[in-house]
BALUM-265346 format. One line per field, with one value per residue (C-alpha): residue in one letter; x, y, z. Coordinates in pm, whole numbers, always signed. Layout:
BEGIN
resn = c(A, ...)
u = c(X, ...)
v = c(Y, ...)
w = c(Z, ...)
END
This chain:
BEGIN
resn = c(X, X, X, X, X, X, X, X, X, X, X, X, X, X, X, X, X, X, X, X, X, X, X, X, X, X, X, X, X, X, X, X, X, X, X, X, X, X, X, X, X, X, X, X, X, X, X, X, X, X, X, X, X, X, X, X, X, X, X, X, X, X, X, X, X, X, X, X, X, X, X, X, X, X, X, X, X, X, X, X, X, X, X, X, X, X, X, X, X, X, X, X, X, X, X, X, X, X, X, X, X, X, X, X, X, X, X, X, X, X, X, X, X, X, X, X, X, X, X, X, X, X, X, X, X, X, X, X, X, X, X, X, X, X, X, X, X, X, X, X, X, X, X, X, X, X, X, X, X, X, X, X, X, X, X, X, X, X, X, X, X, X, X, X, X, X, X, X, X, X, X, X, X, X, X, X, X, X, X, X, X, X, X, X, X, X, X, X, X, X, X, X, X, X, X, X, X, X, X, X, X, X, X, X, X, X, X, X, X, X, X, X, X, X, X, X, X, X, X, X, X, X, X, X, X, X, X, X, X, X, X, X, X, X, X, X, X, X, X, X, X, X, X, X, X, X, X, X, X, X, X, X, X, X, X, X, X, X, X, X, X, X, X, X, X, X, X, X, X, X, X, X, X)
u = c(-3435, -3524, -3787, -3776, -4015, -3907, -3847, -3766, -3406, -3197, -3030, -2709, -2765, -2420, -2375, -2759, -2596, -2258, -2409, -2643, -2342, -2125, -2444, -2511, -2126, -2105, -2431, -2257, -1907, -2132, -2337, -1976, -1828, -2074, -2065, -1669, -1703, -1950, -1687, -1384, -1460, -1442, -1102, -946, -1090, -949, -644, -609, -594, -278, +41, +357, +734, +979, +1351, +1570, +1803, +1715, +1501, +1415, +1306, +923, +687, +683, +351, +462, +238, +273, +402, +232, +357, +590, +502, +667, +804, +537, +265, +402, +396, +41, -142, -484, -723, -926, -730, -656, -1012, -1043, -1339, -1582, -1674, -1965, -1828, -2056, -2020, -2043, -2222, -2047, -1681, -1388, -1164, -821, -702, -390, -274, -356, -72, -54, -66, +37, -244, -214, -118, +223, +343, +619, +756, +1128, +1309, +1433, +1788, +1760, +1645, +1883, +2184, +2054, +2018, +2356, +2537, +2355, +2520, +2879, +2939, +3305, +3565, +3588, +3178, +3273, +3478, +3338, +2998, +3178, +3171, +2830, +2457, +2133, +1797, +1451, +1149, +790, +475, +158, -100, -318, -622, -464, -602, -392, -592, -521, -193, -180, -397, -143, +129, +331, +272, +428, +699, +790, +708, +964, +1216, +1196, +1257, +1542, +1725, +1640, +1807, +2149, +2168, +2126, +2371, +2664, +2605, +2678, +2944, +3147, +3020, +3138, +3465, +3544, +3446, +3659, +3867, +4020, +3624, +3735, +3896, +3670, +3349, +3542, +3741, +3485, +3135, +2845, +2466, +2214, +1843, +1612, +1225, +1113, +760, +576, +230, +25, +268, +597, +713, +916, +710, +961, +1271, +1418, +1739, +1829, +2173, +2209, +2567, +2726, +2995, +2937, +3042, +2803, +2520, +2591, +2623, +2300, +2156, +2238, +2109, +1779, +1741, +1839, +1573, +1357, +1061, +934, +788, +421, +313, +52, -283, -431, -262, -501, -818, -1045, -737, -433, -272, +77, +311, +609, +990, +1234, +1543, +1870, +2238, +2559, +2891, +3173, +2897)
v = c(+11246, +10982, +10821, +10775, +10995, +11248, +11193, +10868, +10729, +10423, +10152, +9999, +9581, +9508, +9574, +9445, +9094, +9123, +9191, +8928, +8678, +8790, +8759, +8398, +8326, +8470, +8232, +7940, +8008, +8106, +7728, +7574, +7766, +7632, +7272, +7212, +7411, +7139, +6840, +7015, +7068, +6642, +6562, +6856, +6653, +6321, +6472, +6669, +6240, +6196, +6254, +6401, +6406, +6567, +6510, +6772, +6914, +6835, +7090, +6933, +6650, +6512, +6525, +6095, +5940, +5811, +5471, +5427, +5100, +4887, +4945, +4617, +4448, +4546, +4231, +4302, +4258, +3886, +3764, +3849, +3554, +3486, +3307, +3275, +3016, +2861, +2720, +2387, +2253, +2092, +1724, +1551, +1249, +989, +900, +589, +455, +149, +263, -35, -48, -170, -432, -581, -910, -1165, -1397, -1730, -1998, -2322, -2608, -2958, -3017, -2865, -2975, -3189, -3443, -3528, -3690, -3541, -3494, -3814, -4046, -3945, -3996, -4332, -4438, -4303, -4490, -4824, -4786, -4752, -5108, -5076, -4790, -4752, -4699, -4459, -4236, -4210, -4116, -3858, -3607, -3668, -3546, -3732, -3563, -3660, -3465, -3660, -3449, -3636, -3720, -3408, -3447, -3550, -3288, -3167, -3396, -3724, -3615, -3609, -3914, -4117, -3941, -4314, -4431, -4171, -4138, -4525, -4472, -4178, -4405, -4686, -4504, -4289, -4574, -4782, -4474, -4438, -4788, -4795, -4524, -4704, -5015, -4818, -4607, -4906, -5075, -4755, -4742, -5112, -5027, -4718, -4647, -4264, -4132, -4141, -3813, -3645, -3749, -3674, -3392, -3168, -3035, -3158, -3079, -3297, -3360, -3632, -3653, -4001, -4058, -4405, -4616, -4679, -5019, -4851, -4953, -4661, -4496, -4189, -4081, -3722, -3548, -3184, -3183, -2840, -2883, -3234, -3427, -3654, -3946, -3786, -3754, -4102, -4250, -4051, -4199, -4548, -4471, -4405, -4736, -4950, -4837, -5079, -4993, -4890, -5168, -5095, -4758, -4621, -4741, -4403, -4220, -4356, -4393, -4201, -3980, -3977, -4319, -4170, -3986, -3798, -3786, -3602, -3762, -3481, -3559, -3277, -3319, -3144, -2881)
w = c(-7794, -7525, -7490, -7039, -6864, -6684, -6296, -6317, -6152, -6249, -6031, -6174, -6211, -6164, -5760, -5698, -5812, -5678, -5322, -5321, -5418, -5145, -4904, -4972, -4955, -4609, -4483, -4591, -4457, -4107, -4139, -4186, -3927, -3702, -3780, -3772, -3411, -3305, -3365, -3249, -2885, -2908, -3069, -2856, -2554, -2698, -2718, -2438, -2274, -2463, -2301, -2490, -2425, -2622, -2619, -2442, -2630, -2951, -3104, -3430, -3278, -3304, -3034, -2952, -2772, -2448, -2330, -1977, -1856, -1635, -1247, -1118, -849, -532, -339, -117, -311, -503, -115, -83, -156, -316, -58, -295, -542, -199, -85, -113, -344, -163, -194, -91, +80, +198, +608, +667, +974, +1064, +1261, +1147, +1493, +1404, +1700, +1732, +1576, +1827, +1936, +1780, +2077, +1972, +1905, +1990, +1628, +1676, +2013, +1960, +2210, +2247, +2497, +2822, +2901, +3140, +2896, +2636, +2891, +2977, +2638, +2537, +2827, +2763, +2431, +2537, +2584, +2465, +2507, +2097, +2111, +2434, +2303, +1937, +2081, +2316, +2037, +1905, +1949, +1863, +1883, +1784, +1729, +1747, +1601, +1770, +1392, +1332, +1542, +1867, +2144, +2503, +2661, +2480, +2458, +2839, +2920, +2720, +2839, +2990, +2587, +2443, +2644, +2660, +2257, +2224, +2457, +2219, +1886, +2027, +2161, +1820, +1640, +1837, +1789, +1450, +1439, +1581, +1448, +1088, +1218, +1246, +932, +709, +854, +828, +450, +394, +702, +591, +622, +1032, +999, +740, +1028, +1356, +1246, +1122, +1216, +1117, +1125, +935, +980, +846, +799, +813, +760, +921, +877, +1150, +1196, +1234, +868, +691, +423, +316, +398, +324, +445, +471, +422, +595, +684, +662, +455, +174, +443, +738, +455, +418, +749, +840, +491, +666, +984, +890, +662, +960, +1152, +948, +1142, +1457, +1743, +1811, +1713, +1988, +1816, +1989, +1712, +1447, +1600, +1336, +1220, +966, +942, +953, +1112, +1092, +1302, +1294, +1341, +1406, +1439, +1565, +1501, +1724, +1816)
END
């Protein structure tokens, strides 16, 4: 006998569990579902950007990224230049107010300190002819030039130089005619010495120049030769030359009034030129 009322009806357990499984199953799969669709619509995008190339031909070949290179530069476009690396920086620089002009040199004129007297042509002829008293002294000075140069002491101005003009000219006179004659006199002494120096003088040329220096009395103080182009026998026959000068007669005292108490000559002798 049983012991359920009557009119009662059962429900099996079984399916009541099985459904209720299957239900929460489903509601997860949906809350999945709808997360991974939330993320996919953003790496389809991402690479959707990415560009593919296959190789032809080759079916079993792998889909390769392609990177696109970077465009060259036409020729055009390395001719076009950037201004902009081409401005010039800018610098403060200061003006000055005062303007430098630039003139030209200005010629040197020559001051009374470096005039230098000589003798004319006249007075050298005259002296030369007083000196030919014989046709040996004739014809040896035929070949020969004498020249002297006089610089006036430092201090001298134009206008003492041409207020004394008569002294320095009868000055100049005296020492050029003391120095030919000095000159032959040791012509003729050397030779008499060593006669075969004739044709080393006469046959060649010659150029020498001497510096003598003098005290305010005429008396030699110095002496010095520029043996330019000369002999050992002209160098000394000039040598000799200026030694027998000795010393010169009566110096003009207006050379050392309140100024140097020397002064220089130049004393200059040419050979066959």
């Amino acid at each position: 006998m049983s012991s359920e009322p009557k009119g009662s009806v059962s429900v099996p357990i079984f399916p009541l569990s099985l459904f209720v499984s299957l239900f929460i199953h489903l509601c997860v799969a949906i809350v999945l579902y709808f997360i991974t669709t939330d993320n996919k619509p953003e790496q389809t995008a991402q690479e959707n950007k990415k560009t593919y190339i296959k190789v032809v031909g080759d079916k079993k070949s792998e889909i390769k990224t392609f990177r696109p290179t970077p465009k060259k530069k036409s020729e055009q476009d390395q001719n076009i230049i950037d201004l902009s690396k081409l401005r010039p920086q800018e610098k403060i620089v200061p003006v000055s107010k005062k303007v430098t002009q630039i003139s030209p040199p200005k010629k040197e004129h020559p001051t009374p300190q470096m005039r230098v007297l000589r003798p004319d042509g006249e007075t050298r002829k005259t002296v030369v002819q007083s000196s030919q008293r014989t046709p040996e002294t004739r014809q040896m000075l035929a070949n020969k030039d004498f020249d002297l140069e006089f610089t006036p002491p430092e201090g001298v101005t134009e206008d003492e130089l041409n207020s004394f003009d008569k002294i320095y000219y009868s000055f100049i006179k005296r020492t050029y005619e003391k120095y030919v004659n000095s000159f032959v006199t040791n012509y003729f002494s050397l030779l008499t010495e060593r006669p075969y120096l004739a044709g080393d003088i006469e046959n060649q040329k010659h150029y020498v120049r001497a510096r003598v220096t003098f005290d305010k009395k005429g008396n030699i103080m110095a002496i010095k030769i520029f043996n330019e182009k000369s002999s050992d026998a002209v160098y000394e026959l000039f040598e000799r030359t200026m030694r027998g000068l000795g010393s010169l007669p009566n110096p003009p005292k207006e050379f050392f009034e309140g100024k140097e108490e020397e002064f220089n000559i130049y004393f200059v002798l040419k050979v066959n030129l």
